[in-house]
C-alpha positions as CSV (number, residue, x, y, z in Angstrom):
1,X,36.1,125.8,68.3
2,X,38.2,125.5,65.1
3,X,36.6,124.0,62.0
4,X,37.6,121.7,59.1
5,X,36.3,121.5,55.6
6,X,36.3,118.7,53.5
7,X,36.1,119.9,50.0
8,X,35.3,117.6,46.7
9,X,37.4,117.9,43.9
10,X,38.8,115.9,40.6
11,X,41.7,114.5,41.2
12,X,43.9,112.0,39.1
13,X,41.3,111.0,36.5
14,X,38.6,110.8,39.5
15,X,37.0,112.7,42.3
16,X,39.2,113.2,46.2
17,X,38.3,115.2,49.2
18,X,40.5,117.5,50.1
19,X,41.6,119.3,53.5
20,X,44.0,122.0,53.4
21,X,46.4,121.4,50.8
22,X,46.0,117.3,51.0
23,X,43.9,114.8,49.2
24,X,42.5,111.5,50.3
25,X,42.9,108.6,47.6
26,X,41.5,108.9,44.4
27,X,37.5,107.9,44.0
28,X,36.0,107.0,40.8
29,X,32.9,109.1,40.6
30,X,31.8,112.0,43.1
31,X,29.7,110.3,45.0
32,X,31.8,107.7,46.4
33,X,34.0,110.6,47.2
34,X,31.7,112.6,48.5
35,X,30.9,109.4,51.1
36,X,34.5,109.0,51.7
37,X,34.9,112.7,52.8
38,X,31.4,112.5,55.0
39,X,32.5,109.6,56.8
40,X,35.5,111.4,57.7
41,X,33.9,114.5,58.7
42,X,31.8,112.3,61.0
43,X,34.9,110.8,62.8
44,X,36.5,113.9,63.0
45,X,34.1,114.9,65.5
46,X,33.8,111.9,67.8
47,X,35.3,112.5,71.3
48,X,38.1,110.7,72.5
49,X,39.7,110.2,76.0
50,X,41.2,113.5,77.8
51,X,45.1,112.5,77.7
52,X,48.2,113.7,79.4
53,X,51.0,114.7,76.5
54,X,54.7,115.5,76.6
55,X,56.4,116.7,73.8
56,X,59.8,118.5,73.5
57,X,60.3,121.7,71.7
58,X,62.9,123.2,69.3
59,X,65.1,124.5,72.2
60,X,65.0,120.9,73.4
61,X,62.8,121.6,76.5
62,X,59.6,119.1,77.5
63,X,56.7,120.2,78.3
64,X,53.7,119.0,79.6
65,X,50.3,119.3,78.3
66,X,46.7,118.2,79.0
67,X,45.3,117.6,75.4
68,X,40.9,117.7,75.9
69,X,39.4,114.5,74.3
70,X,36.4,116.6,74.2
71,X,38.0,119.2,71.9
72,X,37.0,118.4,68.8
73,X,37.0,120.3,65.5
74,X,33.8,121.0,63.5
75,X,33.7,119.4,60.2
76,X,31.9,120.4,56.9
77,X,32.1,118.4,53.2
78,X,31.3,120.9,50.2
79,X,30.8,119.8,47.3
């Protein structure tokens, strides 16, 4: 199972969660970011529907896929 973390940083005169190398918008104190980035985390791990995908490669071939609406990444929020 792959995981995500949702880290809390300042960010453009406020406070932002960050995943990866991306922010969310801008929060004006810590706390309301650090709600803002558990919310997500929560959502992040709700199941969704097992769905049939097609998608085409660089070569320009398709292929066809079976994407598991049960696999879903474990999420973490540090502070």
């Amino acid at each position: 199972m792959s995981e995500v973390t949702y880290r809390i940083v300042e960010h453009d005169g406020g406070f932002a969660y960050k995943v990866g190398d991306v922010f969310s918008e801008t929060f004006p104190s810590r706390e309301e970011a650090l709600q803002a980035a558990q919310a997500a985390a929560a959502e992040q791990q709700v199941p969704g529907s097992t769905e049939g995908i097609r998608y085409q490669d660089q070569a320009g071939g398709w292929h066809d896929e079976t994407a598991q609406g049960s696999d879903r990444p474990r999420a973490k929020v540090i502070e």
